[in-house]
LUMDREN-10830 format. One record per residue: residue number from 1; chain; x, y negated, z negated of N, C-alpha, C, CB in turn; residue in three letters. Coordinates in Angstrom, 3 decimals. Glycine has a CB too. Example, Ala and Ser with C-alpha at 12.3 -4.5 7.8 and 13.67 -1.06 7.14 Angstrom:
2
 num chaine      nc1      nc2      nc3     cac1     cac2     cac3      cc1      cc2      cc3     cbc1     cbc2     cbc3 residu
   1      A   13.190    5.690   -7.800   12.300    4.500   -7.800   13.200    3.300   -7.800   11.308    4.473   -9.046    ALA
   2      A   12.850    2.250   -7.080   13.670    1.060   -7.140   12.900   -0.030   -7.870   14.084    0.598   -5.725    SER
//
This chain:
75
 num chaine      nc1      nc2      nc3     cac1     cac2     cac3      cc1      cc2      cc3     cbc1     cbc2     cbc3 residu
   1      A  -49.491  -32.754   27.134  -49.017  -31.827   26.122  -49.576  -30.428   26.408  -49.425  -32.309   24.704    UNK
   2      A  -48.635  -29.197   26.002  -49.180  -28.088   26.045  -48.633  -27.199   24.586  -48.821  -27.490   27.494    UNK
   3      A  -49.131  -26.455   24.397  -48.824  -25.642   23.119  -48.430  -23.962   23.762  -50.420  -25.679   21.932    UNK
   4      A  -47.200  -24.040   22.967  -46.678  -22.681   23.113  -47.060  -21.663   22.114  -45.298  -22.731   23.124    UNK
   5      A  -47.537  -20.177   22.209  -47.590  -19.389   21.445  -46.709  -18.457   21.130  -48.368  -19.044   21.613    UNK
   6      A  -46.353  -18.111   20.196  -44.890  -17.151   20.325  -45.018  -15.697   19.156  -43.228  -18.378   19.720    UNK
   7      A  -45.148  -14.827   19.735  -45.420  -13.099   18.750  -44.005  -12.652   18.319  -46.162  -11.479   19.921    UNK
   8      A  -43.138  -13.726   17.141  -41.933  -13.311   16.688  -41.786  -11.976   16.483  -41.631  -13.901   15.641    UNK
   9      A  -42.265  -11.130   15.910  -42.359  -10.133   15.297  -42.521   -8.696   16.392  -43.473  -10.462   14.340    UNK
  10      A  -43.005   -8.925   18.006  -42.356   -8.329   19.240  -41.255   -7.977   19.862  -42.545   -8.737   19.855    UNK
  11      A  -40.772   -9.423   19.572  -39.296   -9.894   20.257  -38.490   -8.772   20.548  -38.364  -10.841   19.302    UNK
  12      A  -37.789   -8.488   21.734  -36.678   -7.618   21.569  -35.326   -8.182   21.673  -36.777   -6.623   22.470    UNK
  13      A  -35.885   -9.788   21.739  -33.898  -10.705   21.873  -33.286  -10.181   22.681  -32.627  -10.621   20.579    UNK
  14      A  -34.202  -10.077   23.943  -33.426  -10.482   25.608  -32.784  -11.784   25.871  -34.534  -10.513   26.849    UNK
  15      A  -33.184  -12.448   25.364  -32.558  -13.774   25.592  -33.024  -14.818   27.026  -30.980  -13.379   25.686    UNK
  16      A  -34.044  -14.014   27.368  -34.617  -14.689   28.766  -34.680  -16.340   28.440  -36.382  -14.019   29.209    UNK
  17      A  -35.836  -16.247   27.133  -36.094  -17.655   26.879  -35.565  -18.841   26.702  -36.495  -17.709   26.220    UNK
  18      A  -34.424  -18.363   26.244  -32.765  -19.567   25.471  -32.338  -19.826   26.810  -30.996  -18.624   24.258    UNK
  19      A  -32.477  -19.189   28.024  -31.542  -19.182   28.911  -32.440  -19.881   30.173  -30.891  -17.647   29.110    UNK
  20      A  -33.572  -20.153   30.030  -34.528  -20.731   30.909  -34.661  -22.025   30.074  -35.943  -19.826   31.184    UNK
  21      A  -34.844  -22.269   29.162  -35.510  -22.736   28.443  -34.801  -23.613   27.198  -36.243  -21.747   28.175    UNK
  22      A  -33.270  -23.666   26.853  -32.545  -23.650   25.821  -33.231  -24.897   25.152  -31.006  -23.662   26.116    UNK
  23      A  -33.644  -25.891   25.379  -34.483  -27.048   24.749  -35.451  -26.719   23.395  -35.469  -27.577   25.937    UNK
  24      A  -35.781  -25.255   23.944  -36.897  -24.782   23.330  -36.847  -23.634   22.361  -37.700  -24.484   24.266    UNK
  25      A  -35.616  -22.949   22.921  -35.759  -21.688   22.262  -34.215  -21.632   22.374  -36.780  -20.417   22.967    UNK
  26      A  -33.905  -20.676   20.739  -32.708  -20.370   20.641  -32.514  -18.511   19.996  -32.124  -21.640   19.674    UNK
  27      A  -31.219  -18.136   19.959  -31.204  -16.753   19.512  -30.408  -17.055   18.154  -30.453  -15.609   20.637    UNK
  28      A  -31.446  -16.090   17.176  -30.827  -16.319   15.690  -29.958  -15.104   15.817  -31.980  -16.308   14.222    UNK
  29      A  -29.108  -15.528   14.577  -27.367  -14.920   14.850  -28.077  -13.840   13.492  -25.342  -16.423   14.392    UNK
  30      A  -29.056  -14.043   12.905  -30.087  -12.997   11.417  -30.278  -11.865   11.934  -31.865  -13.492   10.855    UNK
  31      A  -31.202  -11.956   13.470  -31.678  -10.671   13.865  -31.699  -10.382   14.951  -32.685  -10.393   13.567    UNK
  32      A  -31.075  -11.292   15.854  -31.123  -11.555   17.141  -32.091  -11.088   18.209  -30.114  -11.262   17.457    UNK
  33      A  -33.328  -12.333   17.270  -34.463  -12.661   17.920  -34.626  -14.017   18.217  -35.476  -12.248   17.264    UNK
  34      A  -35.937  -14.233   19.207  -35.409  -16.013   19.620  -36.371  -16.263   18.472  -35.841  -17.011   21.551    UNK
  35      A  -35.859  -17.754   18.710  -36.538  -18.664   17.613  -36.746  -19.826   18.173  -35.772  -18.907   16.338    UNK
  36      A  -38.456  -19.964   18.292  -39.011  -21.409   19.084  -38.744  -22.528   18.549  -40.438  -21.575   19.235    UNK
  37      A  -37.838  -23.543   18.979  -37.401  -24.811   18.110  -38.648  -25.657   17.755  -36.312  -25.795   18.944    UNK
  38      A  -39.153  -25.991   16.535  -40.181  -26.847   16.228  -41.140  -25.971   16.156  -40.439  -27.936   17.095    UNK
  39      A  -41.103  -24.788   15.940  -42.623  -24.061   15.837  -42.813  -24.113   14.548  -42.833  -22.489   16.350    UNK
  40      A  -44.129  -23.937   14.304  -44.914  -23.872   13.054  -45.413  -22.172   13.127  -46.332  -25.151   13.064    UNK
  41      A  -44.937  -21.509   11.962  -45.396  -20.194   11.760  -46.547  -20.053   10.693  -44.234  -19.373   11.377    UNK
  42      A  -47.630  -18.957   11.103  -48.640  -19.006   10.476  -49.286  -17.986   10.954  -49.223  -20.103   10.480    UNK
  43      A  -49.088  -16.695    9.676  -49.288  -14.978    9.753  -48.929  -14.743   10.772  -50.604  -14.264    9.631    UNK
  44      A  -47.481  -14.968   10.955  -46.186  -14.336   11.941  -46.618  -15.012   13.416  -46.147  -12.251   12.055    UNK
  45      A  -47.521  -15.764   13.688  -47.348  -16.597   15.164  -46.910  -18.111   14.844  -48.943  -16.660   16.116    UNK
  46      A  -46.149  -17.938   15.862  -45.178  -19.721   15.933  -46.191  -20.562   16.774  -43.241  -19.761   17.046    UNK
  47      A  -46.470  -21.515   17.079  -47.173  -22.598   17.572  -46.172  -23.721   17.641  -48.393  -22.921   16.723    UNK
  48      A  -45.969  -24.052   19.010  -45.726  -25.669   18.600  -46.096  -26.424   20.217  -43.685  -26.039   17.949    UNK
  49      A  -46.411  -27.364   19.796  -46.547  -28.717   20.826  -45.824  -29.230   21.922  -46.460  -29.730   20.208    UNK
  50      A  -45.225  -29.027   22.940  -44.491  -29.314   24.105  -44.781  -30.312   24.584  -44.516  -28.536   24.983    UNK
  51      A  -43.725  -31.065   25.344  -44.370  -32.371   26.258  -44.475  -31.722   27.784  -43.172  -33.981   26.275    UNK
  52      A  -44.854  -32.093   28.922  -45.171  -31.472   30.018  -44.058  -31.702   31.122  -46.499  -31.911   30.404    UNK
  53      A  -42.752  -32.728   30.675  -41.764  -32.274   31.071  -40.687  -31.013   30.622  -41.375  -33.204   31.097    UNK
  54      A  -41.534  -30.206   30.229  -40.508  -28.801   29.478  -41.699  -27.588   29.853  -40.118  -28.957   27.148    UNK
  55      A  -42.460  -28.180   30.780  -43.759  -26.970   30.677  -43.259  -26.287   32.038  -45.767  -27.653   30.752    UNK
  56      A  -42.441  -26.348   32.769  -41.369  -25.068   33.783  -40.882  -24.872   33.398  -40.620  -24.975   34.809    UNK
  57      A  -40.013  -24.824   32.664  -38.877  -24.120   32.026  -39.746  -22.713   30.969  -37.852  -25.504   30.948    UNK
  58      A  -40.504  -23.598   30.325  -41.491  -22.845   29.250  -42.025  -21.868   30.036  -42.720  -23.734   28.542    UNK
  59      A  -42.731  -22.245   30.953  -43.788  -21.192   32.055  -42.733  -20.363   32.197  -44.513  -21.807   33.761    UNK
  60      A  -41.562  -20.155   32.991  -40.650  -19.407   33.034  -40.178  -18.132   32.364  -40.063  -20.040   32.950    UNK
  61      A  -40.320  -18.763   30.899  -39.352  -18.002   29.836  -41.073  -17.180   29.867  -38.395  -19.064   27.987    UNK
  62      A  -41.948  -17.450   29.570  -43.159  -16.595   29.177  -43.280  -15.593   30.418  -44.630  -17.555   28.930    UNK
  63      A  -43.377  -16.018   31.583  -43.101  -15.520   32.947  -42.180  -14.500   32.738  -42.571  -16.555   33.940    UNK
  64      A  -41.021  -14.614   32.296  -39.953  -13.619   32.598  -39.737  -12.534   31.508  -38.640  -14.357   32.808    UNK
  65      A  -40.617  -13.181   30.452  -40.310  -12.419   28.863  -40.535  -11.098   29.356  -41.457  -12.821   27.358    UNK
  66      A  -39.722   -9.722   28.953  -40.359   -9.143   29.235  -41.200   -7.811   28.466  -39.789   -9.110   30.022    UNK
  67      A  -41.474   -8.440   26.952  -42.424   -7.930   26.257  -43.854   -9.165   26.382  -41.728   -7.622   24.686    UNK
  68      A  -43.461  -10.086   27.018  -44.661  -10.600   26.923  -44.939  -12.057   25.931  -45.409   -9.426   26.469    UNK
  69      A  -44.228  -11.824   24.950  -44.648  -12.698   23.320  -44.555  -13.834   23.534  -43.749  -12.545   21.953    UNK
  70      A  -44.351  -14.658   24.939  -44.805  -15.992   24.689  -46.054  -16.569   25.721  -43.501  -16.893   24.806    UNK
  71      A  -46.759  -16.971   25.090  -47.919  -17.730   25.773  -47.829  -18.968   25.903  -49.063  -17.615   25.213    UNK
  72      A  -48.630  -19.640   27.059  -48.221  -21.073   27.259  -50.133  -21.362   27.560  -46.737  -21.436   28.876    UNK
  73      A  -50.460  -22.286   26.809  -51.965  -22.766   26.971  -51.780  -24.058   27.135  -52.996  -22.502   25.789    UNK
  74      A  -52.572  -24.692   27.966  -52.871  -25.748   28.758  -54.200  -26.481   28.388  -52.888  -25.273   30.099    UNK
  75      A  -53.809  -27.875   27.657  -55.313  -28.435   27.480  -55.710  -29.750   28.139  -55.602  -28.660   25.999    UNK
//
């Protein structure tokens, strides 16, 4: 397992992440920002739990973001 971190409130809804990643992340049609599927928000950071067959795709989208707002930590 790895946990994704995600800085909603950065976002500029490039869409890198949905498009590496669509398992994980989608673009809301509200503000067209992504939105981490299964995250838990808590004072505007998303968190959620990954299995380690989705941790390339994930590395990717954080890799390519290009404000940065997703983190990928490894335990």
């Amino acid at each position: 397992m790895f946990t994704i971190i995600y800085y909603r409130k950065k976002c500029i809804g490039c869409g890198v992440c949905a498009e590496v990643a669509p398992e994980r992340w989608r673009m809301s049609r509200n503000d067209g920002r992504s939105t981490l599927v299964k995250g838990i928000e808590k004072k505007g950071i998303y968190r959620a739990q990954a299995r380690m067959d989705e941790f390339e795709a994930n590395k990717a989208a954080a890799t390519n973001c290009p404000v940065k707002v997703i983190k990928i930590l490894c335990r």
